[in-house]
C-alpha positions as CSV (number, residue, x, y, z in Angstrom):
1,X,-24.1,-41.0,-57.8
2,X,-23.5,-44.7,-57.7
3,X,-23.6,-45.3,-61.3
4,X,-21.0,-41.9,-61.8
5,X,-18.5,-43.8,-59.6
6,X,-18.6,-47.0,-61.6
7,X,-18.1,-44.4,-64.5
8,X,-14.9,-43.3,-63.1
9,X,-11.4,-43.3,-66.1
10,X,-8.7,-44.1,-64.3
11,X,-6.7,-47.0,-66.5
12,X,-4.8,-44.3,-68.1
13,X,-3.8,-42.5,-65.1
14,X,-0.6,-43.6,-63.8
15,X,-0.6,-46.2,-61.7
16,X,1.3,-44.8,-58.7
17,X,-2.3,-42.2,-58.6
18,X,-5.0,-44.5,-59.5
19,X,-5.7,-45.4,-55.8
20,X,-5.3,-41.4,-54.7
21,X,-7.4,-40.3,-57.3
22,X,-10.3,-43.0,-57.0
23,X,-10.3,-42.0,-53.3
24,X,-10.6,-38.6,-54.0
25,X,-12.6,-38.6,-56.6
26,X,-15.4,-41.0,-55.1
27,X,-15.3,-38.4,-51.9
28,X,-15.8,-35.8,-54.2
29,X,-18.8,-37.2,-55.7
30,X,-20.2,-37.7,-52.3
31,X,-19.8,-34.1,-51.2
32,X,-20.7,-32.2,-54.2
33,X,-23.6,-34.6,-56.3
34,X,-24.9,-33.5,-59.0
35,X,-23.4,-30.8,-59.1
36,X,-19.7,-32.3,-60.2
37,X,-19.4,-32.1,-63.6
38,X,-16.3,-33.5,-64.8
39,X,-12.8,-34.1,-62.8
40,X,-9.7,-34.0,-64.5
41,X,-5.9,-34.5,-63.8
42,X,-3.6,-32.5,-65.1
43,X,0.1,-31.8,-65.4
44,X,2.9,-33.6,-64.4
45,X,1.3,-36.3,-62.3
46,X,0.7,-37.7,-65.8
47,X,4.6,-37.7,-67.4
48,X,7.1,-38.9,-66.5
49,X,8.4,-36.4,-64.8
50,X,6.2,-37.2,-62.1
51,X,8.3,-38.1,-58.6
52,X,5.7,-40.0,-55.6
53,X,8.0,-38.3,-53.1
54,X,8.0,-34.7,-54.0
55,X,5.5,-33.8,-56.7
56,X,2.3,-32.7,-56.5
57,X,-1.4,-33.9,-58.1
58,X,-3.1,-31.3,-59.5
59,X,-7.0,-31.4,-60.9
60,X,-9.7,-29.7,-62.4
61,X,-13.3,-29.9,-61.2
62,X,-16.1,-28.5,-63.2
63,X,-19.0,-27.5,-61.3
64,X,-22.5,-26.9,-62.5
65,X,-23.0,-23.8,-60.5
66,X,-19.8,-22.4,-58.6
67,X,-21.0,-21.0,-54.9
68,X,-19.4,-21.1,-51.3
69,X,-21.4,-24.0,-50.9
70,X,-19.4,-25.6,-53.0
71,X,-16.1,-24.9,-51.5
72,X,-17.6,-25.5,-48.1
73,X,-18.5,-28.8,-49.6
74,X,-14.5,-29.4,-50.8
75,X,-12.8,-27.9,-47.9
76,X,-12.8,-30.8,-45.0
77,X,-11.2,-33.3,-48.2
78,X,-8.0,-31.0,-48.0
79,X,-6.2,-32.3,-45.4
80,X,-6.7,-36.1,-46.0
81,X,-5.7,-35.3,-49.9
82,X,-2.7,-33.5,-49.0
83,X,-1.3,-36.4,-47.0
84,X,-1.5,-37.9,-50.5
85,X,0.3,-35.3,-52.6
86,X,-3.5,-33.8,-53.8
87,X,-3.1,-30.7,-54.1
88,X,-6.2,-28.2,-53.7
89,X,-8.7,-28.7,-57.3
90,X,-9.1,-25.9,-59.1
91,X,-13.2,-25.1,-58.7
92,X,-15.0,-24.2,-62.4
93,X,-17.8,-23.7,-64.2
94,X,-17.5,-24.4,-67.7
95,X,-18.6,-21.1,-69.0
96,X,-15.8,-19.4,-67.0
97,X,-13.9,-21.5,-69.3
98,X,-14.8,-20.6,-72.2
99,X,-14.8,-16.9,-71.3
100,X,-11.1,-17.4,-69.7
101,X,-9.4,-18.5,-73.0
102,X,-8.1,-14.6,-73.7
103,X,-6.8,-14.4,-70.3
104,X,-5.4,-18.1,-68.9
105,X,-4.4,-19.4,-72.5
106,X,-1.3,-20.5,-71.3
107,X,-2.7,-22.2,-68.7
108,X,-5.3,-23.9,-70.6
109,X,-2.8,-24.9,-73.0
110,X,-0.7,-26.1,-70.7
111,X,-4.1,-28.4,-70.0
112,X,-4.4,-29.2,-73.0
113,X,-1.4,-30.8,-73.9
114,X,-1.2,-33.0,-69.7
115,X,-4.6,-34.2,-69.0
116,X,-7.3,-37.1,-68.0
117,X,-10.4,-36.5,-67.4
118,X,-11.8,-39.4,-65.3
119,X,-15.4,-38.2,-64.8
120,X,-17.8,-36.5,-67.0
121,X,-16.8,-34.6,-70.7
122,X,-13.6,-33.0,-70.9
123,X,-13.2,-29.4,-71.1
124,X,-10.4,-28.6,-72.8
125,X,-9.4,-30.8,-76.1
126,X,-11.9,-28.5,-78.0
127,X,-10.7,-24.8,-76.5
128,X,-9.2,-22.5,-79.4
129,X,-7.2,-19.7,-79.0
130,X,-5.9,-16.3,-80.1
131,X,-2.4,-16.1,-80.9
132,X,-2.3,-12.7,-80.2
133,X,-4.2,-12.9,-76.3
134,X,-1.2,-16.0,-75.5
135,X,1.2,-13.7,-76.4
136,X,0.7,-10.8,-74.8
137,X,0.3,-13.0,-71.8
138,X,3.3,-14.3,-72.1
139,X,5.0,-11.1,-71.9
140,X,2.7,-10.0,-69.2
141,X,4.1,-13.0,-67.3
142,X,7.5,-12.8,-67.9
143,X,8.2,-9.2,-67.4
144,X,6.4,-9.1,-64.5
145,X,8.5,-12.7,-63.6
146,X,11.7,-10.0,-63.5
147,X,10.2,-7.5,-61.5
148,X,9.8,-10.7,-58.8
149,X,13.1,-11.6,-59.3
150,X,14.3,-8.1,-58.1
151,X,11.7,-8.0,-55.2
152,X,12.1,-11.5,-54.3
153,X,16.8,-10.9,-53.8
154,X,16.1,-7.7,-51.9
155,X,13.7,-9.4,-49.8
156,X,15.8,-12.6,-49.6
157,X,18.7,-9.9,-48.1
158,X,20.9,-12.3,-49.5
159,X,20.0,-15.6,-48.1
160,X,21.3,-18.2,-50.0
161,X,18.7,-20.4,-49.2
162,X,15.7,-18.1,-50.0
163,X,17.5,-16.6,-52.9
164,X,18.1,-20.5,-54.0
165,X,14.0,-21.1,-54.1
166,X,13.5,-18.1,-55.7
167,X,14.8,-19.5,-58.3
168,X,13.9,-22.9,-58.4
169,X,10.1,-21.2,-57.8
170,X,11.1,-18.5,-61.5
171,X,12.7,-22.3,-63.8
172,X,9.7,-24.3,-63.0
173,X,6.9,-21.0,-63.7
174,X,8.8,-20.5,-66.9
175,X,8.4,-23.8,-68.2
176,X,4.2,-23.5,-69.3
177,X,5.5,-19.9,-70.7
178,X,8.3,-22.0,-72.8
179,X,5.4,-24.3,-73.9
180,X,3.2,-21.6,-75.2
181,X,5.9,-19.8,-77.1
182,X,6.5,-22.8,-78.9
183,X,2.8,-22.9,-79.7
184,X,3.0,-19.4,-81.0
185,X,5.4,-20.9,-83.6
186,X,3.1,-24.1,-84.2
187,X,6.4,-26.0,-83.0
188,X,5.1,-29.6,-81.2
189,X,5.1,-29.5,-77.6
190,X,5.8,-31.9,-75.1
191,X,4.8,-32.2,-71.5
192,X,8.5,-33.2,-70.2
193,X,10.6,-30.8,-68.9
194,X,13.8,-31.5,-70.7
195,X,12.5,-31.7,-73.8
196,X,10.6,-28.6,-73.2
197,X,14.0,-27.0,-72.2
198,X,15.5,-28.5,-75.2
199,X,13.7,-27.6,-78.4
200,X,13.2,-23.7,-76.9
201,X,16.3,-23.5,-76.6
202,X,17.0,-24.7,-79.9
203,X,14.2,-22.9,-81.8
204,X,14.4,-19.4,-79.6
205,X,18.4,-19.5,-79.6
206,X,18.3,-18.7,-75.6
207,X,21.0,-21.2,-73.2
208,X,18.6,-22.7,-71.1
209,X,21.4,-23.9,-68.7
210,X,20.6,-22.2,-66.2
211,X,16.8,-23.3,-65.8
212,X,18.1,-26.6,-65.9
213,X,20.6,-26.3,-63.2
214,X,17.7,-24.3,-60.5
215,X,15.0,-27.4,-61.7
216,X,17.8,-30.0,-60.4
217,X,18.2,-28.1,-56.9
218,X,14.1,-29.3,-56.4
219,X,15.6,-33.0,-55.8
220,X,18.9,-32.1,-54.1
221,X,20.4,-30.4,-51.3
222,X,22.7,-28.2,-52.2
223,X,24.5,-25.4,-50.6
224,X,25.6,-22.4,-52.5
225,X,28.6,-20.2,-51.8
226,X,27.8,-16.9,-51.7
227,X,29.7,-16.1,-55.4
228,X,27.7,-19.2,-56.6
229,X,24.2,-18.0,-55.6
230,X,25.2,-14.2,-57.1
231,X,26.1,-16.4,-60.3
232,X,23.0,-18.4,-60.9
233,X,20.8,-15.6,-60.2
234,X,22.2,-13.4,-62.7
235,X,22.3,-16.2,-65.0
236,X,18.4,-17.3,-64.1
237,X,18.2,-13.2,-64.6
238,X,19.5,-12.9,-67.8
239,X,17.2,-16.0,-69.4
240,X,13.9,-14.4,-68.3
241,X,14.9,-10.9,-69.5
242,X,16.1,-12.8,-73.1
243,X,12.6,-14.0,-73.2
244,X,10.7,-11.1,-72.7
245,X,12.4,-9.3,-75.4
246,X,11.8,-12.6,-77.5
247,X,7.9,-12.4,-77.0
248,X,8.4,-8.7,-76.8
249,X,9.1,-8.9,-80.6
250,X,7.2,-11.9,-81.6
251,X,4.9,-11.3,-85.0
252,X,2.1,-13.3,-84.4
């Protein structure tokens, strides 16, 4: 255990984490031993998109054998990592991983292209995947993304405020799916949002105005008038529903 926390990568974690992440990850190593595999950060912790006030730290543990031991073993770190902006790892084994790729491509692309690993061998440079399992996840995601949207305003019974997350919650869940349709077109990626928003809207001809607009509402307070809210919902609306018929007709 000692020699795996002199082992720990942190120098090209950003430097408003290291301390955070060396914490946590030391802690980790004391609960879980031998059986901690590998940790690794991911997401937007690592761009420059990151904000120390409001975003969150996400990681990735791979565990040798994954039992309720194991989370019993994580649990009691939750609370003294969220004051720190740590959000809950997610727990695998790496054979889950490899058996996950047809399933969670986008997510493990998403991995893939925002990611550290500070202990152990990382698990997801070498991961391949079908174009045709992405795809259909994709469109899994985003039509079932509209069916949310029309659950989430009737439930909402037009609250302005809960109408307004909804769609901040739809902008920033699109974003990994806008990632992995420009993979299906082997178009580069990039981890930061506005590019991301940028070069699918110019390669998939869709205004991504209105994604922009909800992602801004996560740093400001912002009232909406009624008209307004009914505006940007349709707008928010009308982007998903473009892209499902996009991926809809995708030849991959």
């Amino acid at each position: 255990m000692t020699e795996k926390k002199t082992n720990l990568k942190i120098d090209a974690l950003n430097v408003l984490i290291r301390d955070s992440i060396k914490d946590f990850a030391e802690r980790l190593l004391i609960a879980l031993g031998d059986n901690l595999q590998s940790i690794t950060v991911v997401g937007s912790s690592l761009t420059e998109d990151f904000r120390p006030d409001s975003s969150d730290i996400n990681t990735v543990l791979v565990l040798g054998k994954q039992n309720l031991a194991s989370l019993n073993a994580v649990a009691p770190l939750a609370k003294p990592m969220g004051r720190k902006k740590i959000s809950p790892p997610l727990l695998m084994t790496q054979s889950y991983i490899e058996r996950s790729r047809d399933v969670f491509g986008i997510e493990f692309l998403d991995f893939q292209l925002a990611h550290e690993t500070i202990l152990g061998d990382d698990p997801f440079t070498s991961l391949e995947f079908d174009k045709k399992d992405v795809r259909l996840q994709c469109e899994r995601e985003l039509k079932a993304m509209l069916i949310r949207l029309r659950q989430g305003y009737i439930a909402a019974a037009a609250n302005k405020k809960l109408v307004r997350d909804i769609l901040i919650s739809t902008a920033k869940g699109v974003l990994p799916l806008l990632r992995a349709m420009l993979w299906l077109k082997d178009i580069d990626r990039s981890a930061r949002t506005e590019a991301t928003l940028g070069t699918a809207a110019k390669d998939y001809s869709t205004d991504m105005n209105p994604l922009t607009t909800a992602l801004k509402w996560r740093h400001e307070k912002i009232r909406l008038s009624e008209t307004e809210m009914e505006n940007a919902y349709e707008s928010v609306y009308s982007v998903v529903e473009q892209l499902s018929d996009i991926v809809d007709k995708l030849k991959v």
